[in-house]
C-alpha positions as CSV (number, residue, x, y, z in Angstrom):
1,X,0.0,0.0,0.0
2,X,1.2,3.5,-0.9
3,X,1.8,5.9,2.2
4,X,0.6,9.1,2.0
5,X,3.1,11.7,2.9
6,X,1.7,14.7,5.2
7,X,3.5,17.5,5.3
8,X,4.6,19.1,9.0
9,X,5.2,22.1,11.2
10,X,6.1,23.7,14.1
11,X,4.3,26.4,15.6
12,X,6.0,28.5,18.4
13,X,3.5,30.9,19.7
14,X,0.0,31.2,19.5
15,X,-1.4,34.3,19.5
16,X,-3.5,35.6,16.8
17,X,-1.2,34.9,13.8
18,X,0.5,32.0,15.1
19,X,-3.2,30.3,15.8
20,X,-4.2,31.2,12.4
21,X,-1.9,30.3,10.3
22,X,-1.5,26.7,12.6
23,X,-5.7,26.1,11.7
24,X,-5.1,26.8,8.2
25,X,-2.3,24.2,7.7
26,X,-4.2,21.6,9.8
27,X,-7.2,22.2,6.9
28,X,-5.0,22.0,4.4
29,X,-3.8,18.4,5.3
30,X,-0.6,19.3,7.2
31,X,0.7,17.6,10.8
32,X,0.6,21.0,13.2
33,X,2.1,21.0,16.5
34,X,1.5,24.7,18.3
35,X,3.1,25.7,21.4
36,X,3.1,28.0,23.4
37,X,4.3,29.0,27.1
38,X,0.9,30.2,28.8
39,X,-1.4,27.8,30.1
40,X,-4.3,29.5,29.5
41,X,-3.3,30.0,25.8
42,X,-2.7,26.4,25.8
43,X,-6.1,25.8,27.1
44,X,-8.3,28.0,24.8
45,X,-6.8,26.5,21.7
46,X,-7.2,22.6,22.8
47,X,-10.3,21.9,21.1
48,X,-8.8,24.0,17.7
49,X,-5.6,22.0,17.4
50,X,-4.9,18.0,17.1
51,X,-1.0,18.8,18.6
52,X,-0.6,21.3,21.1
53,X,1.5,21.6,24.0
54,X,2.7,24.0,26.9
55,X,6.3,24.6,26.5
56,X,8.7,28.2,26.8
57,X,10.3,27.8,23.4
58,X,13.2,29.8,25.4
59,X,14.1,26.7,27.1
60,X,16.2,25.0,24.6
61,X,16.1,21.6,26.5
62,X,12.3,21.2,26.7
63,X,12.4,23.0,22.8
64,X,14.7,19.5,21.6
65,X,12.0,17.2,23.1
66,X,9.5,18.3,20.5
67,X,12.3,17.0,17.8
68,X,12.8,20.0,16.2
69,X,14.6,19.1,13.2
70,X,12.0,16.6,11.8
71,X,9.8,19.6,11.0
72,X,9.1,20.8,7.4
73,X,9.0,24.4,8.9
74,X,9.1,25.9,12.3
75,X,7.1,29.4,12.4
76,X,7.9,31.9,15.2
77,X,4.8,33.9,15.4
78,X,6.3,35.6,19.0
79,X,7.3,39.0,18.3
80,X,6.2,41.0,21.0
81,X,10.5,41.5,21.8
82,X,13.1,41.5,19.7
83,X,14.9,39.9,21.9
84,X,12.8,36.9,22.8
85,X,12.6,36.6,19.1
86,X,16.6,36.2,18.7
87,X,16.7,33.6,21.1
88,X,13.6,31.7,19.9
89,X,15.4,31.6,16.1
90,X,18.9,30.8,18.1
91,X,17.3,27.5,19.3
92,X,15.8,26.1,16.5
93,X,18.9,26.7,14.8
94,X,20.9,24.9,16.6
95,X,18.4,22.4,16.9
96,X,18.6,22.0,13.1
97,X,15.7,23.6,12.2
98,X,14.7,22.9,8.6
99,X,13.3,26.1,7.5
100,X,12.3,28.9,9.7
101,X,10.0,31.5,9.0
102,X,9.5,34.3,11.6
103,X,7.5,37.3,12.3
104,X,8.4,40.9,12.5
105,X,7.4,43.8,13.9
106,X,9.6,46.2,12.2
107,X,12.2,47.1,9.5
108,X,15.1,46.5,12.1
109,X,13.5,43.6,13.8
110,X,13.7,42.0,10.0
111,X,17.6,43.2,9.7
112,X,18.5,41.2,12.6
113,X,16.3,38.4,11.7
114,X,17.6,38.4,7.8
115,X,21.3,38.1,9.7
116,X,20.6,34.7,11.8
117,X,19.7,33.6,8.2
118,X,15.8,33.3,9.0
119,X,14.7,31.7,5.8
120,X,11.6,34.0,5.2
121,X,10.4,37.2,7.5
122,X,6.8,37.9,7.8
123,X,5.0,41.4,8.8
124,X,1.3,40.5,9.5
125,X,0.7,44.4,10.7
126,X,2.2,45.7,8.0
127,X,1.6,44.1,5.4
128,X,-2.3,43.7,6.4
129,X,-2.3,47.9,6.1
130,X,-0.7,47.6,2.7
131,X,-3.1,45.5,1.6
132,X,-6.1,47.9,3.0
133,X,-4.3,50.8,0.9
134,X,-4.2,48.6,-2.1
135,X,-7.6,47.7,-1.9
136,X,-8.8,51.3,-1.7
137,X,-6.7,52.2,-4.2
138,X,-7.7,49.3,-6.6
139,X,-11.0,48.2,-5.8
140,X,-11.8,46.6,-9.2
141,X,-8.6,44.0,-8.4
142,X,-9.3,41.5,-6.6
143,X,-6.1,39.2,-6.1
144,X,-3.1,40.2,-7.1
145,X,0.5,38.9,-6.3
146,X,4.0,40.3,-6.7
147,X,6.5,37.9,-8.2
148,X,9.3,40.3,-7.8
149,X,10.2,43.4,-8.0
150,X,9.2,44.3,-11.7
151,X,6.4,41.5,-11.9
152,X,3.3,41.0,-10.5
153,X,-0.1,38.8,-11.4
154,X,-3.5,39.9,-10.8
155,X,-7.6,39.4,-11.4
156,X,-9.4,42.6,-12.1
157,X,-13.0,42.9,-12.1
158,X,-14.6,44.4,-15.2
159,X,-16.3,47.7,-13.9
160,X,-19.9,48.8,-15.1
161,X,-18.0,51.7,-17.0
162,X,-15.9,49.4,-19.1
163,X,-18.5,46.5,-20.0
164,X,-18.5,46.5,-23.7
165,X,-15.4,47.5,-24.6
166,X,-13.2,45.3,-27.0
167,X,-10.0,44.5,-24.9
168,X,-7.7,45.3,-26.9
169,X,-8.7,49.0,-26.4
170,X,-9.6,48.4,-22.3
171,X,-6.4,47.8,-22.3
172,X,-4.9,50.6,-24.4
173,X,-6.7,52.4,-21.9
174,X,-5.2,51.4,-19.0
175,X,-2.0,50.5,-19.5
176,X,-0.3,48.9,-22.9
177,X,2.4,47.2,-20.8
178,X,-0.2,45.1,-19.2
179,X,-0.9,41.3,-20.7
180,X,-4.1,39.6,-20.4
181,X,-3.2,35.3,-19.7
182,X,-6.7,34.3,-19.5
183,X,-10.6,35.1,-19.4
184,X,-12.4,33.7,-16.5
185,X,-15.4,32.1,-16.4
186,X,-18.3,32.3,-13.6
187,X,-16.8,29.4,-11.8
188,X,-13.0,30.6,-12.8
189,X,-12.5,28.6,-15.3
190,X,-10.3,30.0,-18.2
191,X,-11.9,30.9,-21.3
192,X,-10.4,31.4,-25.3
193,X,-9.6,35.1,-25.2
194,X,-11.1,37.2,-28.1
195,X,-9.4,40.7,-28.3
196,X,-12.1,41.8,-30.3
197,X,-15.1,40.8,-28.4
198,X,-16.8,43.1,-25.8
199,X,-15.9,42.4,-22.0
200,X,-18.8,41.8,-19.5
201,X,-19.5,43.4,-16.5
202,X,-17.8,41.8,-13.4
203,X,-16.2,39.6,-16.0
204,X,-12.7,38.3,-14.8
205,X,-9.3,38.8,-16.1
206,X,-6.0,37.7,-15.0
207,X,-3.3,39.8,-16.0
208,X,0.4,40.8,-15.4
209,X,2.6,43.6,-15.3
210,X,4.2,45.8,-13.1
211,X,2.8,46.1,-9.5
212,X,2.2,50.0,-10.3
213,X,0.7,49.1,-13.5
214,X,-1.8,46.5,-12.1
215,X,-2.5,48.7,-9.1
216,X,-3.1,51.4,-11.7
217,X,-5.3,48.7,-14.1
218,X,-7.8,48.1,-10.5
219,X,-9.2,51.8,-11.0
């Protein structure tokens, strides 16, 4: 019989971010274990996770019972200190941690976590407000991604203003730089793309280009 392989992680600290993203990988078929050093924390969450368990992740002794370095990942959601967070990343280093991926509170918080050699940095705050700016900015884009720097993907909604138009001249309008990949369908389903034919109202498009172009295209 074929074994299925389920992927794993390590969740130190269970506040808000750590206890969301911990529930999403358990839905998504992952092995979670959270922990976190208050009991009541502990507590609240038993009925929410399958693994949990009351452990200081300062305490690099009880840390290595956990067997750190059979994790996929280990996420450190603490960040209420800097330095807490420094020793937290310390210990799951040199309990051959995989892959760590740590949260931030600020630019300089991130410089001292991009030094240990944390393998990604995350800025839940931050980049939630972003993300409200973009929005307001853009409300006709729905999704949107940046690859890089220069390159970004995205699904904009056709407006009420724009249904009718052929594409090819939506998106002279807009932007030239901007390609259209696909048509979506109702159910998001790609569909053949016809420069020529008028768009829909609330039609979907995925596109790419710049992040100020698509931001731009969301208008």
């Amino acid at each position: 019989m074929k074994r299925t392989y389920r992927r794993n992680a390590l969740v130190v600290g269970l506040g808000r971010f750590g206890s969301a993203a911990a529930e999403r990988l358990m839905t998504l078929g992952w092995d979670v274990v959270g922990i976190d050093k208050d009991a009541r924390v502990v507590q609240s969450m038993q009925d929410r996770l399958v693994h949990i368990v009351q452990i200081d992740a300062a305490d690099e002794e009880a840390l290595a019972t956990l067997g750190v370095s059979d994790f996929e990942v280990c996420i450190v959601s603490r960040g209420e200190s800097i330095e807490s967070s420094i020793l937290l990343v310390l210990n799951l280093q040199h309990l051959q941690a995989k892959q760590i991926i740590a949260k931030a509170t600020s630019e300089h918080h991130a410089n001292i976590l991009r030094r240990l050699g944390v393998n990604s940095i995350i800025f839940p705050e931050i980049d939630a407000g972003r993300r409200l700016a973009e929005t307001l900015q853009a409300p006709h884009l729905t999704w949107w991604n940046k690859m890089d720097e220069s390159r970004a993907l995205g699904l904009v909604r056709v407006p009420k203003g724009r249904a009718g138009c052929p594409l090819d001249l939506w998106k002279a309008y807009h932007r030239p730089t901007i390609e259209v990949l696909a048509h979506l369908s109702d159910t998001g389903h790609p569909l053949i793309i016809d420069r020529h034919a008028p768009l829909k109202e609330n039609e979907l498009l995925l596109v790419s280009g710049s992040p100020e172009d698509l931001l731009a295209l969301g208008q």
